[in-house]
C-alpha positions as CSV (number, residue, x, y, z in Angstrom):
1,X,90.3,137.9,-108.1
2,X,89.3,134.3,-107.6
3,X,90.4,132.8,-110.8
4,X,92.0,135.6,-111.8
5,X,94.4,135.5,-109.3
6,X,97.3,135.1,-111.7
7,X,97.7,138.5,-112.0
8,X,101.2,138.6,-110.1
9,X,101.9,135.7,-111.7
10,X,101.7,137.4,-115.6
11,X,103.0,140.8,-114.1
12,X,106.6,138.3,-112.6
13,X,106.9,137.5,-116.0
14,X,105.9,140.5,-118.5
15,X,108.5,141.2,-121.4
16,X,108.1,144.5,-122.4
17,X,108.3,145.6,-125.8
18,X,112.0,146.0,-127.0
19,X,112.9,146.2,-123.9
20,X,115.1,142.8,-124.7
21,X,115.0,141.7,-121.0
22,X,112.2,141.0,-118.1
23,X,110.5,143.4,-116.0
24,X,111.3,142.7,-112.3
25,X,109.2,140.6,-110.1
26,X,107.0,142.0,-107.8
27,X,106.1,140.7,-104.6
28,X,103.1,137.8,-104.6
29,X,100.9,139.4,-102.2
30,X,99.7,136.0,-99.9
31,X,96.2,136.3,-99.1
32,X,93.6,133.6,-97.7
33,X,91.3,131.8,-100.2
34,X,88.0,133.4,-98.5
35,X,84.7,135.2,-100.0
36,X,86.8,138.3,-99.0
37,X,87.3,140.7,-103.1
38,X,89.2,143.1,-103.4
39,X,88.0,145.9,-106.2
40,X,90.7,147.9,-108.1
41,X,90.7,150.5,-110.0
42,X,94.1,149.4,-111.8
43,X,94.8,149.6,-115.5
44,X,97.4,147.8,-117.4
45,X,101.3,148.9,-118.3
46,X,101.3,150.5,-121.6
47,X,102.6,148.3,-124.6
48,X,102.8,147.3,-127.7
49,X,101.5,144.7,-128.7
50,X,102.6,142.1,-129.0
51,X,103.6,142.4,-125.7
52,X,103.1,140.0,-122.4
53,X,101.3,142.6,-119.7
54,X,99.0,142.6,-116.8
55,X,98.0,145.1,-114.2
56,X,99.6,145.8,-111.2
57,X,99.7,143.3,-108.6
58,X,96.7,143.3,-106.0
59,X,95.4,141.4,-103.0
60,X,93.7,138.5,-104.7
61,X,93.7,134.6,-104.2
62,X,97.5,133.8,-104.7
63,X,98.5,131.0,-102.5
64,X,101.6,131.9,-100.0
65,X,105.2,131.9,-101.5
66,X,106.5,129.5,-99.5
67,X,103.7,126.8,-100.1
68,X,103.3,124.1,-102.5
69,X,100.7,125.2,-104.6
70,X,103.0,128.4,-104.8
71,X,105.4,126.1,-106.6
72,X,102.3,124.7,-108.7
73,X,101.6,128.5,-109.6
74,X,105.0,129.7,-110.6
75,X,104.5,126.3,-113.0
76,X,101.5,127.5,-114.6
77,X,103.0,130.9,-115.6
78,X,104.4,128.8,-118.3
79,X,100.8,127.5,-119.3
80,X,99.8,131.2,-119.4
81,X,103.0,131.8,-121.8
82,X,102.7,129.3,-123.9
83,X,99.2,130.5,-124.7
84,X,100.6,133.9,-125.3
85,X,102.2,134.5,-128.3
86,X,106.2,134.7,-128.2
87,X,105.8,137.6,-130.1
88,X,105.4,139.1,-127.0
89,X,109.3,138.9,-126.3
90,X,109.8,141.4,-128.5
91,X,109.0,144.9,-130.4
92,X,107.6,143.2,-133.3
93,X,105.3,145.4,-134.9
94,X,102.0,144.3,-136.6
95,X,102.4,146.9,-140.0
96,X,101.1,146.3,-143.3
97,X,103.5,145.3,-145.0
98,X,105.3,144.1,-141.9
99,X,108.9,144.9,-140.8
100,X,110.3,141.7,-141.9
101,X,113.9,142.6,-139.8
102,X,111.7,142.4,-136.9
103,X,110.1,139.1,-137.6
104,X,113.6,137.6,-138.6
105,X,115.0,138.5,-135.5
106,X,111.6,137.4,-133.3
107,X,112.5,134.0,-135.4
108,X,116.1,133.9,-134.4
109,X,114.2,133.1,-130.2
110,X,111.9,130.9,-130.5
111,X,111.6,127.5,-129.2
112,X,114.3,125.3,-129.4
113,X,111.6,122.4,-129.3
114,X,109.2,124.3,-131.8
115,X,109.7,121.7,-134.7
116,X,109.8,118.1,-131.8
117,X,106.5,119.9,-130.9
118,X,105.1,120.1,-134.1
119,X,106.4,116.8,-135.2
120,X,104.9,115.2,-132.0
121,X,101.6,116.4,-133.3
122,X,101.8,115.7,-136.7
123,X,102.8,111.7,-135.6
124,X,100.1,111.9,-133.0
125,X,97.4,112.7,-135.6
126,X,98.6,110.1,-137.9
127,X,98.5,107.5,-135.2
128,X,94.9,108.6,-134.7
129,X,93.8,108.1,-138.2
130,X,95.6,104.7,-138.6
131,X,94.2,103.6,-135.2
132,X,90.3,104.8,-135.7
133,X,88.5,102.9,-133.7
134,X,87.6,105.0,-130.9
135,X,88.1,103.2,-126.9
136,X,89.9,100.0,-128.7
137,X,92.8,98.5,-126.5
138,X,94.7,98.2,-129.9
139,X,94.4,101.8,-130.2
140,X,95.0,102.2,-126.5
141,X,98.2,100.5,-126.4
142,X,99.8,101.9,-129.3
143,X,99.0,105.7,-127.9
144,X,100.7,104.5,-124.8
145,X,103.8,103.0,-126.3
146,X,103.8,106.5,-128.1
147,X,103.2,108.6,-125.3
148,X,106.0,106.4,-122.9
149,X,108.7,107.1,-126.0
150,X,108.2,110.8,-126.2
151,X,108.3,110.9,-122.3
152,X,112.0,108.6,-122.4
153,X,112.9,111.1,-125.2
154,X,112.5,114.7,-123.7
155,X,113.8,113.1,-120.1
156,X,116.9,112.7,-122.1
157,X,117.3,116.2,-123.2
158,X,119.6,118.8,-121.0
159,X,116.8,121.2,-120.1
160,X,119.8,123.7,-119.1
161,X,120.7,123.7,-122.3
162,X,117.3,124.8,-124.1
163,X,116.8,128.4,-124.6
164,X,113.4,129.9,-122.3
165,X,110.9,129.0,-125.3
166,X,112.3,125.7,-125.4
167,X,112.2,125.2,-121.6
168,X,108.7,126.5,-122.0
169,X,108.0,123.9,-124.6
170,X,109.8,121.4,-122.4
171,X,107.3,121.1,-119.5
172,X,104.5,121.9,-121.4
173,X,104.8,118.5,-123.1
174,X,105.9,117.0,-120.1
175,X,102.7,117.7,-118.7
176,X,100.7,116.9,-121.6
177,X,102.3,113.4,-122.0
178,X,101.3,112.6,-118.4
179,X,97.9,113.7,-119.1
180,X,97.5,111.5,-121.8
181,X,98.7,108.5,-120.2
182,X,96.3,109.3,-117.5
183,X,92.9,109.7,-119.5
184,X,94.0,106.2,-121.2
185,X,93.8,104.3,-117.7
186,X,90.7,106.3,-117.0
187,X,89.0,105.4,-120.7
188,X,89.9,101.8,-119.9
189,X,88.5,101.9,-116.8
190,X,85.7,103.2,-118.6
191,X,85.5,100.5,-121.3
192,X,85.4,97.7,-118.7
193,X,82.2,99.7,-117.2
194,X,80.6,99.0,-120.5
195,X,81.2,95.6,-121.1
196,X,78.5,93.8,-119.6
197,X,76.1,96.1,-122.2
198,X,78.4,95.3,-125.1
199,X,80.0,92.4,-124.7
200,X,80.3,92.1,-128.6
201,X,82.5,94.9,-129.3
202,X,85.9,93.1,-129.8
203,X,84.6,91.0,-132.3
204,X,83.3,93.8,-134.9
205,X,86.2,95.7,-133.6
206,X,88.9,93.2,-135.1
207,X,87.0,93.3,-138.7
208,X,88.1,96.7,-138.9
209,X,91.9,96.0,-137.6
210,X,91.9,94.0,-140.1
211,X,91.5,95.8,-142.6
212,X,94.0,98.8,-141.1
213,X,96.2,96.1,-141.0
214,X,95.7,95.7,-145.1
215,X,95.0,91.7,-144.7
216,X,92.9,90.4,-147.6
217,X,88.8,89.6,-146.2
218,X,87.5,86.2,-146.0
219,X,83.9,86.9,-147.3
220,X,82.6,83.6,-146.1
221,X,84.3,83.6,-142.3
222,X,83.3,87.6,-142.3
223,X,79.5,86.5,-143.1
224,X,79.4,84.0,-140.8
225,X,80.9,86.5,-137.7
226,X,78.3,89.1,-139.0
227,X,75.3,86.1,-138.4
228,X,76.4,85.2,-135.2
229,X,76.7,88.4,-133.6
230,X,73.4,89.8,-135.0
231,X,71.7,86.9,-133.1
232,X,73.6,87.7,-129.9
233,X,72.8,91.6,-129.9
234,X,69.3,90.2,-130.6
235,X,69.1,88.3,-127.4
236,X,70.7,91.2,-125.4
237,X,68.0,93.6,-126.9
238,X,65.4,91.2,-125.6
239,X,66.5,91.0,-122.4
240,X,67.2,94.5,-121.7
241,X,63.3,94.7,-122.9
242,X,61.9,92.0,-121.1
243,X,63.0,93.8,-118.1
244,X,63.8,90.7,-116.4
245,X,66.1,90.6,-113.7
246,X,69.1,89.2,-115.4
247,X,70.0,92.3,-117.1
248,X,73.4,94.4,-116.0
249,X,73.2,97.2,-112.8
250,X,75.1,100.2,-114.5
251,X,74.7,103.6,-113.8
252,X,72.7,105.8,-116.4
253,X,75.9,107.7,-117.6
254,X,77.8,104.3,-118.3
255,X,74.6,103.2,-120.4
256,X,74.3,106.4,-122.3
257,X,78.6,106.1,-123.2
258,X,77.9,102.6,-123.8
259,X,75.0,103.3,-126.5
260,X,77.2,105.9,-127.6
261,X,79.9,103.5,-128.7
262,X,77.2,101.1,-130.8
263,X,76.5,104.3,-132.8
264,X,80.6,104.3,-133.1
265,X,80.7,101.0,-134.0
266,X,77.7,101.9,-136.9
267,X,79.7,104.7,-138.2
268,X,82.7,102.3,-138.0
269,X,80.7,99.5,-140.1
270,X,79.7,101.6,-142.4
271,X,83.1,102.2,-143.4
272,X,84.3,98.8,-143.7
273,X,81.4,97.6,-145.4
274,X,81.7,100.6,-148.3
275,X,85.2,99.6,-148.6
276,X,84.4,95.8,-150.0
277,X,80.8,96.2,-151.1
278,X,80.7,96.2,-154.7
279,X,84.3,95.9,-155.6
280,X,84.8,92.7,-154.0
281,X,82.8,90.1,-155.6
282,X,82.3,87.3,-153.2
283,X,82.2,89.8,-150.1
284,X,79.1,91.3,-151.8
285,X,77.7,87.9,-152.4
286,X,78.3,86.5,-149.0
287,X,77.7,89.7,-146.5
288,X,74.9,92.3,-147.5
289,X,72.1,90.2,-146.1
290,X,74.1,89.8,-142.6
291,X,75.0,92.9,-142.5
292,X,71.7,94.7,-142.7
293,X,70.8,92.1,-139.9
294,X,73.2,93.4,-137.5
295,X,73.1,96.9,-138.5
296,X,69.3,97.0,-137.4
297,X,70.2,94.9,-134.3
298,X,73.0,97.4,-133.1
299,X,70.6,100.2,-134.0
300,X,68.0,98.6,-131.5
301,X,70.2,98.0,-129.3
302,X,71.4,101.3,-128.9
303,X,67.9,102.3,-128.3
304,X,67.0,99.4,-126.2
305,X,69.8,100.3,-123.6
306,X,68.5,104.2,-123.6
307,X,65.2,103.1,-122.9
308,X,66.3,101.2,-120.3
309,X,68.9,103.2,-118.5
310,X,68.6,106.7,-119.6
311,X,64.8,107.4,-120.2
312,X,63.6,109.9,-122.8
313,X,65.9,112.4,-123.8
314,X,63.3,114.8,-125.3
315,X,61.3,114.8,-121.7
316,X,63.7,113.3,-119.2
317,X,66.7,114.3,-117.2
318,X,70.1,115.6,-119.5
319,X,72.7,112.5,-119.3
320,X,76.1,113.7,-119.6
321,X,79.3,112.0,-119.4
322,X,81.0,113.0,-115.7
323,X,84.7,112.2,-115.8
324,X,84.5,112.4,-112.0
325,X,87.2,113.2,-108.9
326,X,89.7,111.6,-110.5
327,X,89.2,113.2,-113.9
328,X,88.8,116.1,-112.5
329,X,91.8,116.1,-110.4
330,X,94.1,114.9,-113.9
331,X,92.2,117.9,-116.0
332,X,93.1,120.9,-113.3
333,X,96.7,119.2,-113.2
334,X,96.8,119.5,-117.0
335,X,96.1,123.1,-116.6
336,X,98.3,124.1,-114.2
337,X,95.7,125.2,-111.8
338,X,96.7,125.0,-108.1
339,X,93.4,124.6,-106.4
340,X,91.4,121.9,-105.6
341,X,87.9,121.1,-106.9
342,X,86.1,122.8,-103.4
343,X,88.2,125.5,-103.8
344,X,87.0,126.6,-107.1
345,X,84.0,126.0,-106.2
346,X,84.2,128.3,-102.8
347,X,86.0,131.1,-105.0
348,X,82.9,131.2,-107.5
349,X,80.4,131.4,-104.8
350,X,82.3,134.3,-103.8
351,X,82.1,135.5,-107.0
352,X,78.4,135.4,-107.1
353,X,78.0,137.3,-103.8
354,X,80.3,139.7,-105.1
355,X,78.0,140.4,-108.0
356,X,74.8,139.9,-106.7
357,X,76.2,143.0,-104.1
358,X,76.8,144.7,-107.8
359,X,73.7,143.7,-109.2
360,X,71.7,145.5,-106.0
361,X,73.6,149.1,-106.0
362,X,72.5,148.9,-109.9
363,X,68.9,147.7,-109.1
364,X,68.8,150.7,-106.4
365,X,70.1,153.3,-108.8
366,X,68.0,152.3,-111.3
367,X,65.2,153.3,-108.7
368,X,64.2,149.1,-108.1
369,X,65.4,148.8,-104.6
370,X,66.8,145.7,-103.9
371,X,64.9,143.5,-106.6
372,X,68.0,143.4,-109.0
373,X,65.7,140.5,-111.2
374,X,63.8,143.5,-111.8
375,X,65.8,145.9,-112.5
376,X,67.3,143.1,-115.2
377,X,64.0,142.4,-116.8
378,X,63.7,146.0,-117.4
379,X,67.2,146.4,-119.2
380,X,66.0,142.8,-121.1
381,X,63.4,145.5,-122.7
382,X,65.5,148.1,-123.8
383,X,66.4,145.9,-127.7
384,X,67.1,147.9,-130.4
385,X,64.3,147.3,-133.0
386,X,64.7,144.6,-136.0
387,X,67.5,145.4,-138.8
388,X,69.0,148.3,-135.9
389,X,71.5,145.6,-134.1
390,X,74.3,146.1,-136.4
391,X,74.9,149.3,-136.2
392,X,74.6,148.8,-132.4
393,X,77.6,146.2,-133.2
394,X,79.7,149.5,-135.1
395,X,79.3,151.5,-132.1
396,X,79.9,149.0,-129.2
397,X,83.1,148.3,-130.9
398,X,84.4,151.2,-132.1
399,X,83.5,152.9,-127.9
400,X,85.8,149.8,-126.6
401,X,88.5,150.1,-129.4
402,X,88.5,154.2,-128.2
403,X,88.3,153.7,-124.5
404,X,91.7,151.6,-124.8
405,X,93.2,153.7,-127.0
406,X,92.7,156.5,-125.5
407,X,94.6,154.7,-122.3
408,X,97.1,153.6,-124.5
409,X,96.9,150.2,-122.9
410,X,97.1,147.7,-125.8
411,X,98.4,148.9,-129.6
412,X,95.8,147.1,-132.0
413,X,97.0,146.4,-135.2
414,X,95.8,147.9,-137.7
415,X,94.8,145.2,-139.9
416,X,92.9,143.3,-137.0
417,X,90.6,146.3,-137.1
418,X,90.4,146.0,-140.6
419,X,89.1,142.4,-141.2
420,X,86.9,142.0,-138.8
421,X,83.1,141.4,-140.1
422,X,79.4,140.8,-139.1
423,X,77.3,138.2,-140.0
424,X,73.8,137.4,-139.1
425,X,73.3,134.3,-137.1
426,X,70.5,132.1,-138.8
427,X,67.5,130.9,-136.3
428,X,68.6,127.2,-136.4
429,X,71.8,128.7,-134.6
430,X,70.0,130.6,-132.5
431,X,68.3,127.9,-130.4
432,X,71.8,126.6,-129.6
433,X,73.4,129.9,-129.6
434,X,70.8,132.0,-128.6
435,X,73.8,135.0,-128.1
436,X,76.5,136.2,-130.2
437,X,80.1,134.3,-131.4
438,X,83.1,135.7,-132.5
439,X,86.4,136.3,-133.7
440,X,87.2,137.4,-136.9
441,X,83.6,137.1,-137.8
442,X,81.1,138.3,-134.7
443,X,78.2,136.3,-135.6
444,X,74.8,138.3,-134.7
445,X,72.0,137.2,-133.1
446,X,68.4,138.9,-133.8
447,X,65.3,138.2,-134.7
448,X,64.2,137.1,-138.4
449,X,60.6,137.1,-139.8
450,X,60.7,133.3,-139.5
451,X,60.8,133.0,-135.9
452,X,57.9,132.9,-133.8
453,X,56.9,135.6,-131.8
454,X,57.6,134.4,-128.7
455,X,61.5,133.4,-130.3
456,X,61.6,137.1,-131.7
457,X,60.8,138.3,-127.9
458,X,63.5,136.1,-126.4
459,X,66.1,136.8,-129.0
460,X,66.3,140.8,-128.5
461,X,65.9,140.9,-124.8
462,X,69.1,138.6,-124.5
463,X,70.7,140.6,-126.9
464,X,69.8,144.0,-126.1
465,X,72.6,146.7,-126.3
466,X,73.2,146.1,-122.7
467,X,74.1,143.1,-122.5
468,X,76.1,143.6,-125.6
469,X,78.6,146.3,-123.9
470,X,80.1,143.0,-122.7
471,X,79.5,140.6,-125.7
472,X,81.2,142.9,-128.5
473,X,84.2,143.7,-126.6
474,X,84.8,140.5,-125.8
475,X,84.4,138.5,-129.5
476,X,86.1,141.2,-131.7
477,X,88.7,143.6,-130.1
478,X,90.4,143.4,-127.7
479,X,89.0,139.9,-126.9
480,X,88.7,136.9,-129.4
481,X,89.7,138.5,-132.4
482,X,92.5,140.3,-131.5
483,X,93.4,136.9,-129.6
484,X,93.2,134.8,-132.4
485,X,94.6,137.5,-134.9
486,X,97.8,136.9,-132.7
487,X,97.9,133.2,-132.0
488,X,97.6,133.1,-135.7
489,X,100.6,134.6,-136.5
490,X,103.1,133.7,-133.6
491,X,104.0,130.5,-132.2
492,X,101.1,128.1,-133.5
493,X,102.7,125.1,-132.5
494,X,101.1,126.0,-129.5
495,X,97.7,125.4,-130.3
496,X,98.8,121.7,-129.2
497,X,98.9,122.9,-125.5
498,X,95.7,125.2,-125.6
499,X,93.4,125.9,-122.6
500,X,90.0,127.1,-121.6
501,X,92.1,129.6,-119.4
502,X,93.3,131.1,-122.1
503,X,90.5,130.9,-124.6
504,X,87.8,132.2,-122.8
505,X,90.4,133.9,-119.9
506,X,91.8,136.1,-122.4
507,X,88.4,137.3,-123.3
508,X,86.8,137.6,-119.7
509,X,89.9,139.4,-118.4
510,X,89.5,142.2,-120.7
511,X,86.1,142.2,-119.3
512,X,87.1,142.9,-115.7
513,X,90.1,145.2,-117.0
514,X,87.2,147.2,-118.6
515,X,84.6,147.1,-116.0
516,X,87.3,148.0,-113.1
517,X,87.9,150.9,-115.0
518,X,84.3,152.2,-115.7
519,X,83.8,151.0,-118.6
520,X,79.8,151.0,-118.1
521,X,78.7,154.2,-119.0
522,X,75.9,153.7,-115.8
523,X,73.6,150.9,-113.7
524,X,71.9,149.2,-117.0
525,X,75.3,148.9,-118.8
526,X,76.4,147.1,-115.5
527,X,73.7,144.7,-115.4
528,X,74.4,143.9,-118.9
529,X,78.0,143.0,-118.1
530,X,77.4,141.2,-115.0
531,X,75.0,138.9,-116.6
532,X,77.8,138.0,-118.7
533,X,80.0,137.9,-116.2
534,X,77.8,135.6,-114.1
535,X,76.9,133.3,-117.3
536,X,80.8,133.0,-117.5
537,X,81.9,131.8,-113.9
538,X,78.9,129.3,-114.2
């Protein structure tokens, strides 16, 4: 199903529980990437979890076996598992207290690469705070050197010889290193973009190499750099004012990143002036006076260049920061996803049609004829009054935790349905996150006395119970919750290689699992998933 077309993929590589060995591999059925959706009514295999499972293979958007993305597919299976706990390979239970010969024997397979991983993190991070300057080539250059060593050390290794987590491990930070070489050359091609709006940076930059580097500070020489370079932000400000025509062409978005990286190189200054101010006599006597200049310079400045370029946030157009084709292309790389740009795009447009063909049926039972926006405004009104939503919460989750139980799809353990609580989300939140959150905590949103009426109006018809059939399910059990309960607890070395398509896949594929098999008890309960589901593949 469009980007759920890894179906076969998880099914060629499910490990069932204590079965010790692999199921076989079906057949990848090959099927055209068209608007063409096939519905089925399958359910997963029965297991324990944890447990690596999907349902049966179907006629969805796998590319052809003997094709290259094919290969690029059979590749990303080890994305997929890598996101999966490895408790899946075997019968480990999830008791309280737990059976500790299981977990000693689940510890006896995993990765041979599970502690280079971790210790390629752990050096990683370190480099990062030593080297905290963000887009500095200093920085830049070290990551590479780091990246280029780690990528000369696993070449090295005999992959044959690795067990299967360690192979896993093996081209997952194969393909991670790459990545990170790659978004270096793109964030230098980005810096160089910037320059002509920031010419200044290397200078303030070095002040705080400098004092990475643990070199005593010249209070005198560091005074005078902090003079000169207020008075040349100065006369950049007033250009970019005078709108004259002397000032740089650059698109809006390289503005915005380059106003972005003064307020860095605040934050930045701000630090290396609270690390000598006050304790260093002569820096205190030389530098306040030139600092405050520049600090109010860089502050216009910033300003100066969103004026300019960008325009007023509050009223004007959203600026965001594109990483464009070639980002794109190196980010669906990263994530093992074998389709191009167009043909995601082409596979969610087929997506829409598929739901909007939903949406009507639902609109015509519902007695709205074709008008499915009307049918949805009138499930919008069905909200539970004030203080009612959490017990709407109880009921949502305990119908979902019984409708899989019941099909013995999925065992839960039982402590995951013990922990999980509620928590009202506060109005601030709401205006960001106007729905609910999850995990181990489902965060609630509903109205409160403080909000507005009109806020108080919006707030329950997005979060009527509805639209919740797909929102509880999907942050507690069997979706982000039991997710995280599980990642938690098996393999978290992993969390170095995690992925939207597993985040947010996990979650959304327990939503079609639950919708294919009637889940929604009639048409209003599937207009509240689909909006989800239509919020999701935008």
């Amino acid at each position: 199903r469009g980007w759920w077309g890894w179906g076969g993929l998880w099914s060629w590589h499910r490990w069932c529980a204590g079965t010790g060995r692999p199921a076989d591999p079906p057949p990848f059925p090959a099927a055209p990437l068209s608007g063409a959706r096939t519905m089925s009514r399958g359910a997963p295999a029965a297991v324990t979890l944890p447990c690596m499972w999907t349902p049966h293979p179907v006629n969805r958007m796998h590319p052809t076996s003997d094709s290259p993305r094919f290969a690029a597919a059979l590749v990303a299976v080890v994305a997929l598992l890598a996101a999966v706990p490895a408790a899946a390979q075997t019968g480990t239970g999830m008791e309280d207290p737990p059976a500790l010969d299981a977990l000693v024997d689940f510890s006896r397979g995993v990765s041979d690469l599970r502690v280079a991983v971790t210790r390629y993190q752990e050096d990683r991070a370190a480099l990062l705070r030593r080297y905290d300057i963000p887009l500095s080539p200093i920085r830049r250059e070290r990551l590479r050197s780091f990246y280029r060593g780690w990528q000369g050390a696993l070449s090295a290794m005999d992959f044959d010889g690795l067990n299967h987590e360690g192979q896993i491990d093996y081209v997952l930070l194969r393909n991670r290193l790459a990545f990170e070489l790659e978004m270096l050359d793109q964030e230098e091609e980005a810096v160089g973009e910037m320059a002509p709006l920031i010419p200044f940076t290397r200078t303030l930059e070095r002040l705080q190499e400098a004092r990475r580097e643990r070199l005593s500070v010249d209070a005198r020489a560091v005074a005078d750099t902090l003079h000169r370079v207020g008075r040349e932000v100065e006369a950049l400000t007033a250009s970019l004012r005078e709108n004259g025509a002397d000032a740089p062409a650059v698109r809006a978005v390289t503005a915005e990143r380059a106003a972005r990286q003064v307020d860095d190189l605040l934050r930045m200054l701000e630090g290396w002036y609270g690390y000598f101010a006050g304790y260093d006599p002569l820096f205190t006597w030389w530098v306040p006076e030139p600092y405050q200049r520049l600090t109010d310079a860089l502050t216009a400045h910033a300003q100066a260049i969103r004026d300019r370029y960008v325009g007023d946030a509050a009223s004007g157009p959203v600026i965001g920061d594109p990483i464009g084709e070639e980002g794109l292309r190196a980010h669906l790389a990263n994530e093992m996803i074998p389709y191009t740009a167009e043909e995601l795009i082409a596979i969610a447009e087929a997506e829409f049609a598929w739901m909007e063909e939903e949406l009507v049926r639902a609109a015509r039972e519902m007695g709205y004829g074709d008008d499915w926006r009307a049918a949805q405004e009138a499930v919008k009104q069905l909200a539970v009054d004030p203080g009612e939503k959490p017990a709407v919460v109880r009921e949502l989750e305990r119908q979902s935790v019984d409708f899989i139980g019941e099909r013995d799809w999925i065992t839960i353990p039982p402590l995951a349905a013990e922990v999980w609580r509620m928590e009202m989300m506060s109005p601030e939140r709401q205006r960001v996150a106007p729905f609910f959150l999850g995990g181990e905590v489902i965060r609630i949103s509903y109205p409160t006395d403080e909000m507005t009426h009109d806020e108080k109006l919006m707030s329950m018809r997005g979060n009527n119970p509805h639209f919740n059939r797909a929102t509880v399910h999907h942050e507690l059990i069997p979706g982000h919750h039991l997710q995280g309960f599980m990642t938690d607890r098996y393999n978290g070395h992993r969390d170095l290689f995690s992925t939207p398509f597993w985040g947010e896949g996990w979650a959304l594929y327990w939503e079609m699992i639950l919708w294919e098999n009637e889940f929604p008890r009639g048409p209003e309960d599937r207009i509240g998933m689909l909006f989800w589901l239509s919020l999701i593949h935008i």
